[in-house]
Structures are given as C-alpha cells and as structure tokens.
C-alpha positions in Angstrom: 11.3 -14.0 -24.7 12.3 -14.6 -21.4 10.8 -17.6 -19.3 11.0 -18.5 -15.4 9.2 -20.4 -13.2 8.2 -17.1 -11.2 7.6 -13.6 -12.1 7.3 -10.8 -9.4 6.3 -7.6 -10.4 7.2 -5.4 -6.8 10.2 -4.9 -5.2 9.1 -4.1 -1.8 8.3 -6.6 1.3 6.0 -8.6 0.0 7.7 -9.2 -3.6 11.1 -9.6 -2.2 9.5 -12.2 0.9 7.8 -14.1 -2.3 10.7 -14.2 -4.2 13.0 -15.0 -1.2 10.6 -18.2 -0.4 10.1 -19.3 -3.6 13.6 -19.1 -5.3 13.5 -22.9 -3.3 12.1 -24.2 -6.2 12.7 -22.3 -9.4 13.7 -19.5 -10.9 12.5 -15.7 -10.2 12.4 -12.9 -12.2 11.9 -9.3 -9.9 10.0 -6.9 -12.4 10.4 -3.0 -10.4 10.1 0.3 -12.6 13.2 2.0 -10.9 15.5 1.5 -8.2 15.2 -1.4 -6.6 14.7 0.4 -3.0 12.3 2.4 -4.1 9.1 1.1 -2.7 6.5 2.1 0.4 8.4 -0.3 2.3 11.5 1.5 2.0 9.2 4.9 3.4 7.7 3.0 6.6 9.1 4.3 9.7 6.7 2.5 12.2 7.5 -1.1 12.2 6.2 -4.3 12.0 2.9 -4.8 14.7 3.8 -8.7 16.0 3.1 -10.0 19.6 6.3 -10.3 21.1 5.3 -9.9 25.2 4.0 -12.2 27.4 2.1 -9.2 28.6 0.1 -8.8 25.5 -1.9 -11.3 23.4 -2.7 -12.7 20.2 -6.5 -12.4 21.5 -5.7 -8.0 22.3 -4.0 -7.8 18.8 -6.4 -9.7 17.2 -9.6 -7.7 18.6 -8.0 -4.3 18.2 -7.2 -4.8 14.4 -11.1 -6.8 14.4 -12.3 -3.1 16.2 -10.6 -1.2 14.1 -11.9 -3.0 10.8 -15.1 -1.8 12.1 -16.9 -4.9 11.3 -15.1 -5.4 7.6 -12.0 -7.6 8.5 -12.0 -11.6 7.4 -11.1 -12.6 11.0 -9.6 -15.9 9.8 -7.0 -13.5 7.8 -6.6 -11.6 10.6 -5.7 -14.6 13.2 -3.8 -16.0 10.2 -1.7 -12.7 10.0 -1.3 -12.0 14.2 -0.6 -15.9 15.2 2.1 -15.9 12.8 3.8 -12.8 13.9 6.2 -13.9 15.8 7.7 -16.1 13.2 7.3 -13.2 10.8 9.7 -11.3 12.5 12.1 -14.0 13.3 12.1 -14.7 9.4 13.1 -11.1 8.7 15.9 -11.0 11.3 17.5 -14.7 9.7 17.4 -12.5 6.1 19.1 -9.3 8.2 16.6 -7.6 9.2 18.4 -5.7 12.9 15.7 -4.5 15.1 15.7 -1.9 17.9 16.6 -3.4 21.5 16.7 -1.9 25.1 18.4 -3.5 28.0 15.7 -5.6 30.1 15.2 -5.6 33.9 17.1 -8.7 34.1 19.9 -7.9 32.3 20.2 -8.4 28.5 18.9 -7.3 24.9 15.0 -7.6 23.8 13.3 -5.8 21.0 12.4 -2.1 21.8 8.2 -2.7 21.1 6.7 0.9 20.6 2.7 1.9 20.0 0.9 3.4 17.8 -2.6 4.5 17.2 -5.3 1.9 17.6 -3.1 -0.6 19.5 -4.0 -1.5 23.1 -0.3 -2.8 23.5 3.1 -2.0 22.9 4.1 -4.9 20.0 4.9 -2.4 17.2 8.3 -4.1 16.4 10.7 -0.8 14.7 14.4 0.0 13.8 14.3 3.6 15.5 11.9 5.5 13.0 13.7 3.6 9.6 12.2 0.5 10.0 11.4 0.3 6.2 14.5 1.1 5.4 15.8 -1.4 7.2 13.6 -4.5 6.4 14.0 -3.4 3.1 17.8 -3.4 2.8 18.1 -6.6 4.0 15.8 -8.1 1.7 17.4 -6.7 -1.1 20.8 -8.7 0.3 19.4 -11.3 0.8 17.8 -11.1 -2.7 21.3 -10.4 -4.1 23.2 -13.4 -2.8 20.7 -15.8 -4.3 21.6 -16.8 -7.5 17.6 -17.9 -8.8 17.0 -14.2 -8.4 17.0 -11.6 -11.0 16.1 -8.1 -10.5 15.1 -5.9 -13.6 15.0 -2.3 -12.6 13.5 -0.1 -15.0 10.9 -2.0 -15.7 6.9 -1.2 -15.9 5.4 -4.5 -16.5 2.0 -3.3 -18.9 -0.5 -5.8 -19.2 -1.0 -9.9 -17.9 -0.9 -12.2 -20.6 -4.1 -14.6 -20.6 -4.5 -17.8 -22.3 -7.7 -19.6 -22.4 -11.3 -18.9 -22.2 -13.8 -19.0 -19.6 -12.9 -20.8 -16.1 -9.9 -21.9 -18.0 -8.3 -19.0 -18.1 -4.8 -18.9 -17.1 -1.9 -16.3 -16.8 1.0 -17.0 -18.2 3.3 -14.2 -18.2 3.6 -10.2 -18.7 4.3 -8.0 -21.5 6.9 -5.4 -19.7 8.2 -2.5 -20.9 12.2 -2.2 -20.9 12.7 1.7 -19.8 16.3 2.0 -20.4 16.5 0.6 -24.2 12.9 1.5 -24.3 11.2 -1.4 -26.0 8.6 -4.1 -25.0 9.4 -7.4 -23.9 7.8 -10.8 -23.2 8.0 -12.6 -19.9 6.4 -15.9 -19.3 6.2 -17.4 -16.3 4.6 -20.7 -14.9 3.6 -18.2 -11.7 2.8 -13.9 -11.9 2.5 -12.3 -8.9 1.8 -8.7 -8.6 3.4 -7.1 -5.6 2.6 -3.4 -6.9 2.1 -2.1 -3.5 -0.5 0.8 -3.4 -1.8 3.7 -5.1 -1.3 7.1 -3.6 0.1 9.0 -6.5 -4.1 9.0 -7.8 -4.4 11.4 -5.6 -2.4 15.1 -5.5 -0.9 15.0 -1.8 0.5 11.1 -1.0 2.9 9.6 1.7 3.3 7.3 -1.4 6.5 6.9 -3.8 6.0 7.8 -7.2 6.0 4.6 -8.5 2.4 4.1 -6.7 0.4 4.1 -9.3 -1.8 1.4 -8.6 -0.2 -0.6 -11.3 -1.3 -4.1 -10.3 -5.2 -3.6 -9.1 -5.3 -1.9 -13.0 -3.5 -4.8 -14.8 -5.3 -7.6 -12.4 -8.5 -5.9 -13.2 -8.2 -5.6 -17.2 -7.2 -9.3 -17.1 -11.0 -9.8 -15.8 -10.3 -10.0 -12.0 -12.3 -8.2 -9.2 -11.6 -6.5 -6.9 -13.0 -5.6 -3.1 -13.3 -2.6 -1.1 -11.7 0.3 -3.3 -13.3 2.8 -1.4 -11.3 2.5 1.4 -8.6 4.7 0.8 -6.4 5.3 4.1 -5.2 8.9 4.7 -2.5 9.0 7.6 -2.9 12.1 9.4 0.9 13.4 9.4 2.4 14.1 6.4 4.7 17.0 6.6 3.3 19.8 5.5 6.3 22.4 4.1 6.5 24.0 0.9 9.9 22.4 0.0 9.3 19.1 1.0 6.2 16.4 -0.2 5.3 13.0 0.6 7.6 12.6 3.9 6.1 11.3 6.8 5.7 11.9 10.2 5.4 8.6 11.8 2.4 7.7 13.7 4.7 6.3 16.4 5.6 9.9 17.4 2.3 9.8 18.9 2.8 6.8 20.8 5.2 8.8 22.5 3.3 10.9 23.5 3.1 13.6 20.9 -0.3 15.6 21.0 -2.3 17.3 17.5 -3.2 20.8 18.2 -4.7 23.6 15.8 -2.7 26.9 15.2 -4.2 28.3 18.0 -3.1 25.5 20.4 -6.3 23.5 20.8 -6.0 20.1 21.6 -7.4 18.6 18.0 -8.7 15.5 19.7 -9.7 16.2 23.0 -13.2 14.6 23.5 -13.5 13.1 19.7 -12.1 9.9 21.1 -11.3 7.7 24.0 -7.5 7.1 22.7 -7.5 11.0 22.0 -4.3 11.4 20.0 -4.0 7.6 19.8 -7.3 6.7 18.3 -7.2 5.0 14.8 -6.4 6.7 11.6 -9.7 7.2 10.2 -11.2 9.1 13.2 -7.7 11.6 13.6 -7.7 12.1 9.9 -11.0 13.0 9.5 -10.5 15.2 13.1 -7.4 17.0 11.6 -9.9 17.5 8.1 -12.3 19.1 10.3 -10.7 21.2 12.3 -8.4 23.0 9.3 -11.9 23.4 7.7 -13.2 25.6 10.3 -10.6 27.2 10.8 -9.6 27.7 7.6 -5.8 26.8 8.3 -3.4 25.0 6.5 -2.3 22.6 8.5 -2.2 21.3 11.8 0.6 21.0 14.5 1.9 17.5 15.8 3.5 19.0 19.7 6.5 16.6 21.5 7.7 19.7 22.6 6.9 18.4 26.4 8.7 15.3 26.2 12.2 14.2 27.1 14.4 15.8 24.3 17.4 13.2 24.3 14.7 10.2 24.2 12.6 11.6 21.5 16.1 12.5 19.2 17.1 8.9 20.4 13.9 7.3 18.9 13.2 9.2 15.5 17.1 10.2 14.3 15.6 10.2 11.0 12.7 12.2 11.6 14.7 14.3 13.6 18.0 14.8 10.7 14.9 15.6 8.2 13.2 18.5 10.1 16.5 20.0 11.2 17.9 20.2 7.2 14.4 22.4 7.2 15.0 24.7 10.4 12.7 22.4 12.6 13.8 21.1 16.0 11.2 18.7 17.0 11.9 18.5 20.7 11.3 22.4 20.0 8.8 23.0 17.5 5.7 21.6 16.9 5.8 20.2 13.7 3.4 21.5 10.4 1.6 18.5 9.6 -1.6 18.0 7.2 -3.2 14.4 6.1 -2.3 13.0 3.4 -3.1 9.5 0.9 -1.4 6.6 2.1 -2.5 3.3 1.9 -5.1 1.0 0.0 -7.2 -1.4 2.1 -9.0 -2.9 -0.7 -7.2 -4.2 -3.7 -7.1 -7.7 -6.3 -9.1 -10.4 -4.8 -7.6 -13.3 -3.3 -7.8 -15.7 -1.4 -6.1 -17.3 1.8 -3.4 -18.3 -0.2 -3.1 -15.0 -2.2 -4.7 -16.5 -5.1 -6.7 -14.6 -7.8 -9.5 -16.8 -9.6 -7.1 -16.2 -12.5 -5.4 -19.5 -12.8 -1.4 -18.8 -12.4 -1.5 -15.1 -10.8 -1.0 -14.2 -7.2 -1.6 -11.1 -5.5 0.7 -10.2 -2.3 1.2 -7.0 0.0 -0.7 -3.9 -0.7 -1.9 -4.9 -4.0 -4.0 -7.5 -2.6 -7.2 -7.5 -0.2 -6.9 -10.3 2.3 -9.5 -9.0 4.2 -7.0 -8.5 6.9 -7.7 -5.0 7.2 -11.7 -4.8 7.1 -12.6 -0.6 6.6 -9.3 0.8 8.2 -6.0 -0.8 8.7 -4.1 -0.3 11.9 -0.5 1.2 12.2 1.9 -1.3 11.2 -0.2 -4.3 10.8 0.9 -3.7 6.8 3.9 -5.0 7.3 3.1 -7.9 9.1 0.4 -9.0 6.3 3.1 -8.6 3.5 5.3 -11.1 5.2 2.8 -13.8 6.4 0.6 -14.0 3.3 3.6 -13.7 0.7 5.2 -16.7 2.4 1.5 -18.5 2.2 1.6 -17.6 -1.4 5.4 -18.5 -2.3 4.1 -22.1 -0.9 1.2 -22.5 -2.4 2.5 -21.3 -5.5 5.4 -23.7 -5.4 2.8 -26.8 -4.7 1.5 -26.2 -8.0 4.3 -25.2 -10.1 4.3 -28.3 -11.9 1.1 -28.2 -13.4 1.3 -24.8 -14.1 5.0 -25.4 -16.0 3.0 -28.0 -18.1 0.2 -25.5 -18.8 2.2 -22.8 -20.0 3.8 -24.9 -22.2 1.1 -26.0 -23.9 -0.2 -22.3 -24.1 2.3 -20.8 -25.8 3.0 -16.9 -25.3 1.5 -14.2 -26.9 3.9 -11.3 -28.5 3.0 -7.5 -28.1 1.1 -6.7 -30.3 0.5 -2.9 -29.3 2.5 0.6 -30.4 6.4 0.1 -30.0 8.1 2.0 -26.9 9.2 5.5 -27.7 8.4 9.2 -26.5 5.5 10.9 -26.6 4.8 13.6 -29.2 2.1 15.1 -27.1 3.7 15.0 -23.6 1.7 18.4 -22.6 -1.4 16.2 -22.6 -0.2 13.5 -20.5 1.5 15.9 -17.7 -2.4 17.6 -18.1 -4.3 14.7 -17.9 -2.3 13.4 -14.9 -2.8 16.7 -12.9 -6.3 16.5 -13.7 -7.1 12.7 -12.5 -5.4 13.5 -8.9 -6.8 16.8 -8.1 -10.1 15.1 -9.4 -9.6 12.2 -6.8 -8.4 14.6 -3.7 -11.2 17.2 -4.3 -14.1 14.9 -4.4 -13.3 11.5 -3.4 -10.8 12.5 0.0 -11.5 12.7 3.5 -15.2 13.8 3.5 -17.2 12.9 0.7 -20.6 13.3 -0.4 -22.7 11.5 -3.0 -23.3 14.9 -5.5 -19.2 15.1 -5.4 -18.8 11.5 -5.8 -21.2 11.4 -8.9 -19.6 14.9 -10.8 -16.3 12.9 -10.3 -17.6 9.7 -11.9 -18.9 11.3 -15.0 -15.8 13.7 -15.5 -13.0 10.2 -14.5 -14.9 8.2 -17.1 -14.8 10.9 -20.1 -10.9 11.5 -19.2 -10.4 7.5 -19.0 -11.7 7.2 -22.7 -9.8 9.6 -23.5 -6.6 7.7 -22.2 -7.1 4.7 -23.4 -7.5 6.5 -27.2 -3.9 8.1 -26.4 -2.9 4.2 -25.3 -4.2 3.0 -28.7 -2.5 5.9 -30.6 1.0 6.7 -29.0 4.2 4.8 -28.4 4.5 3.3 -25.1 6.0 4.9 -22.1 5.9 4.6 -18.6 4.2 7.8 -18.0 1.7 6.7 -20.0 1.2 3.5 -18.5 0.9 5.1 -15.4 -2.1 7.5 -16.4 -3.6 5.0 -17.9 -3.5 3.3 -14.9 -4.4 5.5 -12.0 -7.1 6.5 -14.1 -8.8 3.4 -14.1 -7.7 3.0 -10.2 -9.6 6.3 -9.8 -12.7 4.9 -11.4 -12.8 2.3 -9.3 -12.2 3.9 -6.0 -15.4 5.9 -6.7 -17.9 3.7 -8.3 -16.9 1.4 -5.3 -17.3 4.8 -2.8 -20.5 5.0 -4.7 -21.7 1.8 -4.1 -21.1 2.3 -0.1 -24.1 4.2 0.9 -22.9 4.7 4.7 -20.1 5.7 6.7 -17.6 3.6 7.6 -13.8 3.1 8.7 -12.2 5.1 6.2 -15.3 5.9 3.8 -17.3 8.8 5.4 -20.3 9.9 3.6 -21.7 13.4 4.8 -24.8 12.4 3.0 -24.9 8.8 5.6 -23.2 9.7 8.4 -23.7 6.5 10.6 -22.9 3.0 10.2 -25.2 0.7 8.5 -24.7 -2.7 9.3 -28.1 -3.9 8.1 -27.1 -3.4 4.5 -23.8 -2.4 4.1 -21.8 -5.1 6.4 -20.7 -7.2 2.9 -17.1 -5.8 0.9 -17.5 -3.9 -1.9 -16.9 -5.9 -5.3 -16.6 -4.4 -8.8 -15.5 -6.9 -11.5 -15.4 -6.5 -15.3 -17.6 -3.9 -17.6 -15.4 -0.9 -17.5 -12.6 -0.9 -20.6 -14.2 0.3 -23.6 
C-alpha cells in the first residue's frame, strides 16, 4: 500500500496547480490514466480570461461572466476567481508558463490580451492559439523538478475509499488500477483530490480527450456526494468538422478576430439572433449553428476569416493554421467546416469555497468541481482562470488541516480491494457496444435542443443499460475500459435526471417544451445526491 500526505487524481491545471502548492507541506502522489499531457488543458487554445488593462475592470469581467451565468453564478466565486486573476497569471509565468506579447505604444513588451465570445474586453491572456499547451508544459516541469512529486501515468483511480459512518465519514484514499502490470492497488492519503476534468467522451462528438470520462463526478458521487447543475453541458460551436479528423478545435478566439459563421449558402448564421452577432456567448451560437444545419439540412457550418489580414491571422493561430493545411485547408482562404460539438461541464462535485466536498478529506478542483463560478454557461476562457485560483484555495486549505486528517487516517486504517482482480475482458464486444450505445443515447436526446418526451425515453433506456453495467462490474476483471463505461454511464444518468428536473430554458439547457426563462421557480442549482447505485 502506498501512503502520502496528498493524492491527486488529474494531471491537467488544476491537479498539477494543487500538487504544485501543496508539495510545501507533504508528499503528492499525481494519479493520471495515460500520458501525463494528455488532459483538456493540454487541448485549450484560447487562454486564460484575467484583467490585465487598466482599460478594463474587475467590475466589466465580473458582470459579463455574472450575464452570462444567466442568473446561476455564486458571484462571491466569481469575484473570488476575477480579483485574483492577475496573480493567477503571474503564478503561471514564475512556474514557466511564456505568454504572447506585442510591442506597446511606449516602447516595450506587454501580454498580447485577445477576446472572445461573451467578453466586453480584450483580457483573454493566450500563447498564440497553444495556450494549453503551453500552461500545461510548464506545469508538468515544474512538477518534474520537485522531488514531493510523483506522477503515476497509467493509472485509473476506481473508487474513494470511505471510512466512517454518517457525518463522520471520511476519505482516506483510492483503490487505483495499475494499467501497465494490470493489477489493483491501494493508495491512502491524509488529502484526495479529484481533478478529473470533464466529461465529453458521454457524448459521440466531443472537443474532449478520451480520457474524459467523467471519472471523478462518478467516483465522488458513489462515495455519497452531490452534485449541482449536471444539466448544463457546454457545446462550443466550432469543432472541426472533417471526416479524418475528431475532437480538434477551432478556437473561439478566431472569432474575436473577426471571423464570421455562415451557412453553406453564405448566410450570416447570426445576423439579428444577437447583439454580439458572431461574439455572443456559447450557448446562443451553439444553439444558432444547431438551428440553422436543421433547416437546412447541412452538415455543418462555415467559420469565414477569409476577409481578414492573412499574415496576422497565420501569425495568431500557427497551430490552427499547420492543422488545417496537413488537411488541404488554408484558413486565410477557406472557410473552415465547422459543427458544435460537447465540451465542457459547468456543473460537477459540490464544493465549497475552499473546494471542499462534505466528504471529510476529499477535495474537488478544476472541471470536476462546481464552484458556482460558471452559473448556466461558462464564458471563453474563464475555465482556466477558475482551475488556478480555486486549486491554490484548496492546496491551502487542505494543507491547514493536514494534521488532523494525518491523525485520522491513521486511526482508520485502509481498506484492501476487495473486487474482481485486473485482467481483460472476455466479452469485449459488449463493452465497445454498450459504450457506443450510452453516447449516441446522450447526443441524440440530451444535446443542443432537448425536449421533455426525449429526455424521459433516454432516462428509462440509461438506467436499464447502467444495471446492466454495474452486473458486468460485478462479474468481469477490471479494466479501464470498463471503468470508464461504468462511469460515463452513471454521468449520463445524471446529466438527465438533472435536465429533467430543469423545467425551463436556460444558459446552456434549452427545453423546446419551456422555451423562456423561469426565474420564479427555477433560479436555485440543480442537486442530485445519493439513491442511484443499485
């Protein structure tokens, strides 16, 4: 059995900024099921959304991520996240973390700010379109020259282990499963923190890496803890849309400068459905781009930067622009095939301020968690800037109670697996079939546009192929495939039973059935807690 004082399950931002901060005082073991760059931070090409200007505000940011929460957001996360901004950024550039500059009009270097889509301000913080790339690089240095840090790649951490009964339950470690020599260890740790990131691989098209599987909202949940606003699944509107290609991303900050969404036939997408236009948040072009391929029956849509300034636009997104030419696309050229797709969770584990669960001894960070930063629709970038703030908040207070928590591990104990041994599958058809089924389930009746007969046909059918899971959990070896079914099936349950629950329209749940806001009884966060394992 190994021990530490902290175990991290994540390798992305938020798991690497809580591992960076709180190696200070103990030990930390990184849990990440592959490579350890392989994460939604790595993906991001935006940037980090931080008021760096004296021309902007931390009242503009703060109201425009408040508007854009559509009445949802806990605004004392929100001013939390934005006044600390600055900092945030600064902290990433001591770990590494080089940033985009331009030459200001008196003389000298200052960050390159860009915009993006729901921002009233330019404060959208980037390294040229790679920005994940390169916060996440510099973590992972940073992480590698500290010697209280251990990385496990190949990893799948499978279930928390709980001691205690009642309000005296406590975590106090993880069963994980070892990939490589494929067996099931035990992990105890005086802290857990689940730093999953998101869970876009529920559904069948995702910006998401594979390993989003919602891992963390599963495990946090079968431990007994709740969690808030699952409904609120946030599709961005361009992911490229090629038949050799999925899950690459067309950055929303190719809008911001100045890119335009038309239809095949050249329309303007979102002329007149917005006063941003081609700027307005996520929710409103997703749901444009949705409506406009339906009634047209087209495929996709077309994301036009044809009219701008080639060497600027080739200058700004080099990745973006490498990518499209490997596939015969020249972006200052051709408009680019674009369609929505699943890309980030703004519910997730319930915490509070300090990213505490009301499990004793487990933490939530990053996109995992729900803050309440993000209300019913998260704007461009501001993910970033959460993942660093609130995993420093939580390394802190985490580390002001690791002595008591040392001393109630002890006395706990650990439990040992007691579930199948690792191994492969003998029935692998089944769990390729059952994955398929769960994400075309999720993107055919819980996507874009819902309504409440789709929503209730997907219930019934996600809770007879959960059972059915959980038997093949009971009866097979362990594997991470399976793990991961049986995860984003339980995910998928409770995305829709909270979508279910939300008998309005709002942010990023629209509901055909209630197409207007209703404040009077639906201006409370969705909560689902216990009473779904069989």
């Amino acid at each position: 059995m190994e021990t530490a004082e902290f175990i991290v399950v994540g390798s992305g931002i938020a798991g690497l900024t809580f591992a960076l901060t709180a190696a200070e005082r103990g030990r930390v073991i990184v849990i990440t099921k592959k490579d350890d760059a392989e994460s939604a931070t790595n993906m991001a090409q935006g940037g980090i959304a931080a008021v760096m200007l004296g021309t902007d505000s931390f009242d503009r940011h703060i109201e425009d991520t408040l508007a854009g929460g559509v009445g949802l957001c806990n605004r004392e996360a929100v001013e939390i996240a934005i006044r600390s901004g600055p900092d945030a950024v600064r902290r990433l550039m001591h770990w590494g973390a080089e940033f985009s500059t331009r030459e200001s009009a008196g003389g000298g270097e200052v960050l390159d700010l860009g915009q993006e889509g729901g921002h009233s301000a330019r404060r959208i913080v980037h390294a040229a379109d790679m920005t994940g790339r390169e916060i996440e690089s510099s973590l992972l240095e940073a992480v590698a020259r500290n010697p209280n840090i251990d990385v496990w790649e190949d990893h799948v951490a499978i279930d928390l282990i709980v001691d205690g009964t009642g309000a005296e339950r406590s975590c106090v470690g993880v069963h994980v499963l070892d990939v490589e020599a494929s067996k099931v260890l035990t992990a105890s740790a005086a802290v857990t923190v689940l730093a999953t990131g998101g869970c876009g691989k529920v559904y069948l098209y995702t910006t998401n890496p594979d390993i989003a599987s919602g891992d963390g909202v599963a495990i946090a949940f079968r431990a007994g803890v709740p969690v808030r606003n699952m409904e609120f699944i946030q599709f961005h509107p361009t992911c490229l849309y090629h038949p050799d290609v999925t899950s690459f991303l067309i950055s929303e900050a190719v809008r911001g400068e100045g890119a335009v969404l038309r239809s095949l036939d050249g329309r303007r997408i979102m002329k007149g459905q917005h006063p941003r236009e081609d700027l307005a948040p996520r929710d409103v072009v997703a749901r444009a781009i949705d409506r406009a391929m339906k009634a047209t029956g087209d495929k996709h849509a077309l994301l036009d930067i044809t009219s701008e300034d080639p060497d600027r636009v080739r200058s700004r997104f080099p990745n973006i622009d490498v990518h499209l030419k490997e596939l015969g696309i020249d972006l200052t050229r051709d408009p680019i095939p674009v369609v929505p797709a699943a890309h980030y969770l703004c519910g997730g584990i319930e915490v509070d301020l300090e990213c505490r669960t009301e499990l004793r001894g487990l933490y939530a960070v990053g996109e995992a968690a729900h803050t309440g930063m993000h209300g019913a629709n998260r704007l461009a970038s501001n993910s970033l800037l959460e993942a660093v703030v609130f995993s420093e908040r939580a390394a802190k207070s985490a580390a002001a109670e690791l002595d008591d928590r040392k001393a109630a591990v002890a006395s706990a104990g650990t439990a040992h697996w007691e579930g199948n041994a690792a191994g492969p599958i003998p029935e692998g058809v089944l769990i390729d079939y059952n994955w398929d089924v769960v994400r075309r389930l999720m993107w055919d009746y819980v996507g874009i546009v819902r309504t409440a007969r789709r929503l209730r046909l997907a219930c019934a059918r996600i809770v007879a192929i959960r059972h059915e899971i959980v038997e093949f959990f009971a009866r097979y070896p362990v594997s991470r495939d399976l793990i991961e079914l049986r995860n984003i099936s339980l995910v998928g349950e409770l995305i829709i039973r909270s979508a279910l629950e939300r008998k309005e329209s709002r942010g990023l749940h629209y509901l055909e059935d209630h197409p207007e806001r209703d404040d009077e009884h639906f201006l409370h966060d969705t909560i689902v807690s216990g009473g779904l394992e069989p």
